[in-house]
C-alpha positions as CSV (number, residue, x, y, z in Angstrom):
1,X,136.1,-84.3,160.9
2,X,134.4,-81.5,158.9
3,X,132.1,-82.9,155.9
4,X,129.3,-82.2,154.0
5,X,126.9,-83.8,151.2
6,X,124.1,-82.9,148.9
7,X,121.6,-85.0,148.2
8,X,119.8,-85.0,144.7
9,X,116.4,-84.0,146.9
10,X,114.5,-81.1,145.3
11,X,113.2,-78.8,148.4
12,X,109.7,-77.3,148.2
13,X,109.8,-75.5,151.4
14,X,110.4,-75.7,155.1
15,X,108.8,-74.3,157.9
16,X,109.6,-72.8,161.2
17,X,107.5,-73.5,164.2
18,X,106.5,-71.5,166.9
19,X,104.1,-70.6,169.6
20,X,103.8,-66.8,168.9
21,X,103.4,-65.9,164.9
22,X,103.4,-62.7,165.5
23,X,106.9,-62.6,166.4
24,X,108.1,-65.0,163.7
25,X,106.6,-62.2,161.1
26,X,108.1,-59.4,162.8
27,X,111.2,-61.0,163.3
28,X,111.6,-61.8,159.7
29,X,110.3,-58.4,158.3
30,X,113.2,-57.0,160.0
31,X,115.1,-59.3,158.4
32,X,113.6,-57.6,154.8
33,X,111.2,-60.1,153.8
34,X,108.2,-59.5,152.4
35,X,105.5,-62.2,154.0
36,X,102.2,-63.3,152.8
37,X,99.0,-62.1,154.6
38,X,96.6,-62.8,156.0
39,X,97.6,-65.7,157.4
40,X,96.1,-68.6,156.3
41,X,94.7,-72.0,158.0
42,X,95.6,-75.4,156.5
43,X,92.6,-77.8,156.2
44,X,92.2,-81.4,155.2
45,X,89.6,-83.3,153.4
46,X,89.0,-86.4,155.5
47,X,87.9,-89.4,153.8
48,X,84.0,-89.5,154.0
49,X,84.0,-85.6,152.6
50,X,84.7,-83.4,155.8
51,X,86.9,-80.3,155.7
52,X,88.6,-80.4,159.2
53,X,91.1,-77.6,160.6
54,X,94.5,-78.9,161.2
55,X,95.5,-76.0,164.1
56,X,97.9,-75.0,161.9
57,X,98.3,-71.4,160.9
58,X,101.2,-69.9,158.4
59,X,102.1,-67.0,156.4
60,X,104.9,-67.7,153.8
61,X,108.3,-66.2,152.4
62,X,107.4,-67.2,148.5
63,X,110.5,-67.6,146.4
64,X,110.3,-68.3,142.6
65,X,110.0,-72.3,143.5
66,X,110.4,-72.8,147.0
67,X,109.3,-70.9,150.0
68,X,109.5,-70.5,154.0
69,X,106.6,-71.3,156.2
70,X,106.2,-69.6,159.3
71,X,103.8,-71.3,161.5
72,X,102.3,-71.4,164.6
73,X,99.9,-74.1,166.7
74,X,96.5,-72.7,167.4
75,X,95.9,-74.3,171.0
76,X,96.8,-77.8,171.8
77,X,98.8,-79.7,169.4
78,X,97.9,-83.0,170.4
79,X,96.7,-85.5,167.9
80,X,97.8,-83.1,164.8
81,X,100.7,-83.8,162.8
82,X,103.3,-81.5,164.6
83,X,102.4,-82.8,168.1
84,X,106.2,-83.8,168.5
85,X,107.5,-80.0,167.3
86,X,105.7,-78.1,169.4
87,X,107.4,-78.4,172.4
88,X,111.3,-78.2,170.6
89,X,113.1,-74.8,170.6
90,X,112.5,-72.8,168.3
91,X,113.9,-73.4,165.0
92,X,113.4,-75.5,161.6
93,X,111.4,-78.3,161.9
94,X,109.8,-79.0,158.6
95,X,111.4,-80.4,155.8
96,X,108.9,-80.8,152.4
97,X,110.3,-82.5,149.6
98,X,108.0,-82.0,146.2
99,X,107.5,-84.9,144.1
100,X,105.3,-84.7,141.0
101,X,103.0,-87.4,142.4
102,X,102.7,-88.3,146.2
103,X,101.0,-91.5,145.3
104,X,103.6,-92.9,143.1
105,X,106.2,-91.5,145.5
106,X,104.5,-93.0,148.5
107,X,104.8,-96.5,146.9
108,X,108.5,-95.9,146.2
109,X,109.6,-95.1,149.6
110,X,107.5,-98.1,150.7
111,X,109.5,-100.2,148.7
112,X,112.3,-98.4,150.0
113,X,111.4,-99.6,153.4
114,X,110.1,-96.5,154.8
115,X,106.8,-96.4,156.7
116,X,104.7,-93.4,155.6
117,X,101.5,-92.0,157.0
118,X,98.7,-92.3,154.1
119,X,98.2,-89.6,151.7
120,X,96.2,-86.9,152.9
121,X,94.5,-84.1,150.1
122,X,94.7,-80.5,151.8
123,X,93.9,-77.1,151.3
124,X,94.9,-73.7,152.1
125,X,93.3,-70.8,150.9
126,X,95.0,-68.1,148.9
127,X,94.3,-64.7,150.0
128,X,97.1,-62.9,147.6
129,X,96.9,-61.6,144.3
130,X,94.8,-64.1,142.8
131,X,92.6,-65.6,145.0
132,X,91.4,-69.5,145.9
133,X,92.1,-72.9,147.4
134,X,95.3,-74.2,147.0
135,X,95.0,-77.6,146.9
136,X,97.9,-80.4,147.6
137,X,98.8,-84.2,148.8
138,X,101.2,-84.8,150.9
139,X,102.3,-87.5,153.1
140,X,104.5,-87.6,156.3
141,X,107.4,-89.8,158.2
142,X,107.3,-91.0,162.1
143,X,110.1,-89.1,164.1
144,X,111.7,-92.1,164.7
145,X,112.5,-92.8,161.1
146,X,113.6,-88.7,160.6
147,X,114.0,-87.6,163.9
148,X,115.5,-84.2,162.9
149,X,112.5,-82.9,161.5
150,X,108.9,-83.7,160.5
151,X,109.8,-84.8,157.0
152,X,107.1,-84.8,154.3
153,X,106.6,-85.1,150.6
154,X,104.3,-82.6,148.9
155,X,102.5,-82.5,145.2
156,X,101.5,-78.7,144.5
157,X,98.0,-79.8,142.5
158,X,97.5,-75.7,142.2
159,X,100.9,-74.4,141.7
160,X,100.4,-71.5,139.9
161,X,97.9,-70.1,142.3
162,X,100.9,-70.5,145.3
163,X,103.8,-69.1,143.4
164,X,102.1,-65.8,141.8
165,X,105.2,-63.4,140.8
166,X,104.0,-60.4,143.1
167,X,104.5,-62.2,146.5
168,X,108.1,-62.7,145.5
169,X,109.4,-59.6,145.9
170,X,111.7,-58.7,148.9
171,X,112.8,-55.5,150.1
172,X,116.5,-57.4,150.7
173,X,116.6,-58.3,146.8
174,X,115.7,-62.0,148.0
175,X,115.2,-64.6,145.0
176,X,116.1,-68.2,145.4
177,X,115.7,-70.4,148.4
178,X,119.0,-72.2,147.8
179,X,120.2,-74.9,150.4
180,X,118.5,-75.9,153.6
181,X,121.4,-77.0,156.2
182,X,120.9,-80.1,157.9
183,X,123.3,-80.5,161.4
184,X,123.8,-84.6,162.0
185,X,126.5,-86.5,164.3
186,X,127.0,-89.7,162.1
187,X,127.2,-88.3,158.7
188,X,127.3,-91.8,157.1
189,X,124.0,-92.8,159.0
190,X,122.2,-89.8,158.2
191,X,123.0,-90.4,154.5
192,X,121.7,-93.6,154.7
193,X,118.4,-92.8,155.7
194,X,117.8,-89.5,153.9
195,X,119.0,-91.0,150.8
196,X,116.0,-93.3,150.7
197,X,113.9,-90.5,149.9
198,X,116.1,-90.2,146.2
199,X,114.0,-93.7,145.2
200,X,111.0,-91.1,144.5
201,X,112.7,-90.1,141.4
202,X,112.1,-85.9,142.1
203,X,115.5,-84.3,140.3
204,X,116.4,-81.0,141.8
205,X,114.5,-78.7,139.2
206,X,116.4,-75.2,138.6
207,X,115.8,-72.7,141.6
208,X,114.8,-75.7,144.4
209,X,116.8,-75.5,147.3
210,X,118.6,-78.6,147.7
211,X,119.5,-80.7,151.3
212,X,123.4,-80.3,152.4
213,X,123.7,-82.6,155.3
214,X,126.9,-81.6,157.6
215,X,128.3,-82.4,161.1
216,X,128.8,-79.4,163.2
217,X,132.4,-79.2,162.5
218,X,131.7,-78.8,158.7
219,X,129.0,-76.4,159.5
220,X,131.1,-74.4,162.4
221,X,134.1,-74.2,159.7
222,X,131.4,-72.3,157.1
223,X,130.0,-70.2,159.7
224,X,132.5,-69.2,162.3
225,X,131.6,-68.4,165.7
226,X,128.5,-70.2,165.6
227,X,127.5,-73.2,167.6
228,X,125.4,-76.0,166.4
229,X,123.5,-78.6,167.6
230,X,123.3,-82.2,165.9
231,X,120.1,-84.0,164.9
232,X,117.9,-80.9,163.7
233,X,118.0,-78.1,160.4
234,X,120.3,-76.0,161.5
235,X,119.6,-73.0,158.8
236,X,119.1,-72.4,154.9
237,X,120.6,-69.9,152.1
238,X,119.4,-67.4,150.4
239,X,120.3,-66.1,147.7
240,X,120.1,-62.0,146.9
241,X,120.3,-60.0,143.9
242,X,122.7,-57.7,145.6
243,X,124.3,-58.8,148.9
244,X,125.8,-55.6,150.0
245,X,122.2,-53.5,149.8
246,X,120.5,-56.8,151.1
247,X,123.3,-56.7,154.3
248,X,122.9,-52.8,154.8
249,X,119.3,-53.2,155.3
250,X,119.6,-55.6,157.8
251,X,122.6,-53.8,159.7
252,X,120.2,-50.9,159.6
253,X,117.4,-53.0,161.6
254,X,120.2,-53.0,164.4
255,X,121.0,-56.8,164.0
256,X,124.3,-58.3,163.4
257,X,125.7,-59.7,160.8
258,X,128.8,-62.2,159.9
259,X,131.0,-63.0,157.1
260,X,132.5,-65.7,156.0
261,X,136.0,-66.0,153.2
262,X,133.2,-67.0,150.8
263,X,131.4,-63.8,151.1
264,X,128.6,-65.1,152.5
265,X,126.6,-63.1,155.5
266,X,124.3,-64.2,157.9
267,X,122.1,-63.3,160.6
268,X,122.2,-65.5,164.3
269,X,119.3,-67.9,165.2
270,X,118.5,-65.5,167.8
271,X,117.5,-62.9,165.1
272,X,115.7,-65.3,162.5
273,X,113.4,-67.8,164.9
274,X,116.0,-70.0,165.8
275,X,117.5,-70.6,162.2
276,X,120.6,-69.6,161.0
277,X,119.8,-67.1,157.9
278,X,123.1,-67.1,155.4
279,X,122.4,-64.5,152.3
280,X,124.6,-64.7,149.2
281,X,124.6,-63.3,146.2
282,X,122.8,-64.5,142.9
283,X,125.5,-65.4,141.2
284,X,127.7,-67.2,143.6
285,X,129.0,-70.5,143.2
């Protein structure tokens, strides 16, 4: 049976992981995306005071609220926090949700019965525009609980130092990060569990992307021609200020594009890291 649902879950970001950066930007580029550089390594403040590395290196996609992470493991993953990623295809395989207070959210999914790790305080450095230490808390789930994805909730303690307004601009016209595709077998288990993560009391603020949960039928019914795989992120939506300029300058890259009844386009995973990329434009639906 073909179904989706949204959940009430305001996005801040995802993030696709990878061995080779390098490629992710290049692939993505093509795609006519500006990205953030340098790229930047993610730190943590441990609790008696010292800054340790995480391995983690990114460079973003930034949208007016959310963003995309592209990120790759410097050297052995083991111990670090996407340990159990690494080794996936490539592909979607972090999920952020923002909350306005990671401590008051962490109790609430506790109460909720979920089992998260303890808040950590990180920072990345900002080396756009205005310069500095972005500083956030965040905590994570165990795979077994979310299993599609490493699924964490983020506080942005420096916001306006992460979303400054002259990384947003995209050569495709990109604004919004809209929806972020989830592919799942039992619709009605995946529900359950994902819904737990509502208790924190984040609303979907205007321009967050929000979580559409589908089985593959649903999701091959949307996007024809594709096939999809249950139990990870299968894509996300973006939405463009003008979808036929944004869809020439990707047909001009030499990379094929789709379209659906709804006048949506996308890209194939092969093209965009192992995500589908849909692209509509700013005013539909």
């Amino acid at each position: 049976m073909a179904q989706c649902s949204t959940l009430n879950l305001p996005v801040d970001h995802v993030g696709l992981v990878a061995r080779d950066l390098s490629e992710l930007l290049a692939g993505f580029q093509r795609l006519g995306f500006a990205v953030t550089q340098p790229r930047s390594l993610m730190t943590s403040r441990e609790t008696d005071g010292r800054v340790e590395e995480k391995g983690q290196q990114s460079a973003h996609i930034m949208f007016s609220q959310g963003y995309l992470e592209l990120t790759a493991v410097m050297g052995g993953a083991q111990g670090m926090h996407l340990e159990h990623y690494v080794g996936r295809p490539p592909g979607i395989h972090i999920l952020a949700i923002r909350t306005e207070s990671a401590r008051d959210a962490w109790e609430a999914v506790r109460r909720a019965g979920l089992n998260p790790s303890s808040c950590a305080a990180s920072v990345r450095h900002i080396s756009y525009g205005q310069t500095g230490d972005a500083h956030f808390e965040w905590f994570m789930f165990d795979d077994h609980e979310f299993p599609e994805a490493l699924v964490c909730l983020v506080d942005h303690l420096t916001p306006d130092l992460v979303f400054q307004p002259d990384v947003m601009v995209h050569p495709n016209g990109a604004r919004v990060l809209a929806e972020v595709l989830l592919c799942v077998e039992d619709m009605r288990q995946a529900r359950g569990r994902f819904s737990k993560l509502e208790v924190t009391g984040s609303a979907r603020a205007e321009g967050l992307a929000g979580l559409i949960i589908c089985d593959w039928a649903g999701l091959e019914r949307r996007f024809p021609g594709l096939e999809f795989t249950p139990g990870r992120i299968a894509g996300v939506t973006i939405e463009v200020d003008d979808l036929e300029k944004a869809a020439e300058l990707i047909f001009d890259e030499g990379i094929a594009i789709s379209q659906n009844n709804a006048g949506e386009v996308w890209v194939s995973p092969q093209d965009a890291g192992g995500a589908l990329v849909a692209f509509r434009g700013i005013a539909a639906g």
